[in-house]
C-alpha positions, 0 to 999 in steps of 0.5 A, a space after each residue: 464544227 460540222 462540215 457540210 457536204 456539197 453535192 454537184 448539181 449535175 449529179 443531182 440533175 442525173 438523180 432526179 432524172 433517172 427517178 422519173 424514168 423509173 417511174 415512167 418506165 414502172 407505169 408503162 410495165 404496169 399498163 402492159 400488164 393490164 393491157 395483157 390481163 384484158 387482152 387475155 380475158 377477152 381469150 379467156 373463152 377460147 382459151 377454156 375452150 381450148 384446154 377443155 375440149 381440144 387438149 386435154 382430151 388429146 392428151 387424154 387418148 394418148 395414155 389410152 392408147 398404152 391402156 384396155 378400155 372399154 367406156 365402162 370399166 377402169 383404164 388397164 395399162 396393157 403398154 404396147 400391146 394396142 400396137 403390136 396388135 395393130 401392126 402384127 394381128 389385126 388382118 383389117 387394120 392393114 385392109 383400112 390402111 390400103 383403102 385410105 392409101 387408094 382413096 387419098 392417091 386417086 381422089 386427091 389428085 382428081 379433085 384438084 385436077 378438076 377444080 383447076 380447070 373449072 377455076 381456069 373457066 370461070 376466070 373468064 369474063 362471061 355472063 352469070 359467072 357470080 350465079 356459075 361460081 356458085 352453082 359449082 361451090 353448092 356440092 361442097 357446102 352440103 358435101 359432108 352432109 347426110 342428105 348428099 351421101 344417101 343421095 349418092 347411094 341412090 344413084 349408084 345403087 338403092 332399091 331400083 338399081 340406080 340413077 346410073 345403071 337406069 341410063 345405062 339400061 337406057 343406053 343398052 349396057 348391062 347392070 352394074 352393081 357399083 356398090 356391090 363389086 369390091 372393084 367398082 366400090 371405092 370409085 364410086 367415092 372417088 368421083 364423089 369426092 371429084 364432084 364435092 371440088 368446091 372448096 379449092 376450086 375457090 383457092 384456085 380461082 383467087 390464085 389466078 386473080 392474082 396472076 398479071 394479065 401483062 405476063 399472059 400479053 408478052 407471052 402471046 406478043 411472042 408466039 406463045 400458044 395456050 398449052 405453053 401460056 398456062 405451062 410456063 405462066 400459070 403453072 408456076 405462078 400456080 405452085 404455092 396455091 397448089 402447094 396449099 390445096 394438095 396439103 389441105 385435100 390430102 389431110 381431108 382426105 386421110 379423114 374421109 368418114 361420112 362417105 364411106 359410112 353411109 354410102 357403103 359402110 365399107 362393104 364389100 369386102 372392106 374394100 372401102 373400110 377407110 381409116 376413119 371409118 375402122 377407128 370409129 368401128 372399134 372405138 364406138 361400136 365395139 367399144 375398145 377406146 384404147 385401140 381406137 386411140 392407138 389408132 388414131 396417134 397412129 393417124 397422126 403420124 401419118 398426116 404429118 409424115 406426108 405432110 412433111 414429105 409435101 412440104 420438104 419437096 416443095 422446094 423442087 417445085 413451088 415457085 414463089 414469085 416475090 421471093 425471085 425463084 423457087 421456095 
């Protein structure tokens, strides 16, 4: 006689149970799945975009930079040479380098200077701030356009002599060919670079906003003068702003090429040759994209080496509020 086997109802019950949480736990996973799929179309056209246009034309110059290319002839694999050239032989490399390393050092510095005090003016209530906000924004938004370089080639220099040395003519001074002097040249692009402040004028005064007014109240209760309200309150509580603003002024100014190209072409002298500018002479116009390539990687680890230097040494300097101290 056959014996029947009895199973508990308790370990059934688990059976059962542990069969519905498969398969809830296996519609959930397929759901996530076709949540990402959609997810992922939508991305889809950055994404192309991306892969297309950004990385692997990156990917592309970093093999010509090891390569002899020309545009119109098969890539030739030279090695290091594009390097040893660019470091060792080539007189006007290191002249781009010297001009770029002036430009970033005085025009980064004054831009950000001068955008902190204007914030600092129209932080206050006054009348037609929205209309000053905008007046001041209006120099960076046509600031790398090619309207504004020509304009500034007219007021330094051009046909007649110049806006600036017609007032300076006015005022009895003498002529000064500002364009033309390897001395006076790249100042000039620096103080267009002061007048294009704009941009972190705007992260400045949104910093500031963020500031409490009670600090400013206690501080003036106890004595304290303008100099040590904006040393001791605004300053610090400034840092991650100004953090932010020298990391984003010192890498455009790394890649500053418009100005230089239109305002001077960087003449006289290659004393505003800029880095950029010199890529672009090799790369487009005598056509050595494998130089132009070197040179570029080469760029890059510059930006990120200084990169890294400002952020490794913002933990001297940054002081951030929510965290108790400093960074």
């Amino acid at each position: 006689m056959a014996q029947t086997r009895i199973v508990p109802v308790g370990k059934a019950g688990k059976g059962a149970e542990a069969q519905v949480l498969s398969r809830r736990k296996a519609r959930k996973g397929q759901r996530e799945r076709q949540e990402n799929l959609i997810g992922y179309l939508f991305l889809s056209p950055w994404l192309i975009g991306f892969f297309l246009f950004t990385l692997l034309p990156i990917l592309a110059s970093l093999v010509l930079a090891f390569t002899d290319y020309n545009l119109f002839s098969t890539p030739r694999w030279t090695g290091l040479a594009n390097f040893e050239r660019m470091f060792f032989a080539d007189r006007r490399y290191w002249r781009s380098v010297k001009a770029t390393f002036q430009y970033v050092l005085t025009a980064v510095p004054l831009r950000l200077v001068v955008a902190l005090g204007i914030a600092m003016l129209l932080n206050r209530g006054r009348r037609f701030i929205s209309l000053y906000r905008a007046a001041y924004y209006a120099p960076s938004i046509v600031g790398g356009s090619v309207a504004v370089a020509v304009m500034w080639r007219q007021v330094w220099g051009g046909q007649n002599q110049g806006l600036v040395n017609y007032v300076l003519q006015a005022l009895g001074l003498p002529y000064v060919n500002w364009l033309a002097n390897p001395a006076t040249a790249i100042w000039t692009l620096v103080i267009l670079a002061a007048w294009q402040f704009g941009s972190p004028m705007l992260i400045f005064l949104a910093g500031l906003k963020q500031i409490p007014i009670e600090y400013y109240e206690a501080a003036s209760i106890d004595g304290a003068g303008a100099w040590a309200r904006f040393s001791s309150i605004t300053l610090p509580l400034l840092t991650p702003v100004i953090l932010f603003n020298l990391v984003m002024q010192m890498i455009s100014g790394f890649l500053v090429f418009t100005q230089a190209y239109l305002v001077t072409g960087g003449r006289p002298l290659d004393s505003t040759l800029f880095y950029a500018l010199y890529l672009y002479l090799r790369a487009f116009e005598v056509h050595e994209m494998g130089y132009g390539s070197a040179m570029a990687w080469v760029l890059l680890l510059i930006i990120a080496f200084f990169t890294a230097l400002v952020f490794r040494s913002s933990t001297g300097w940054v002081y951030y509020e929510s965290a108790g101290g400093r960074a």
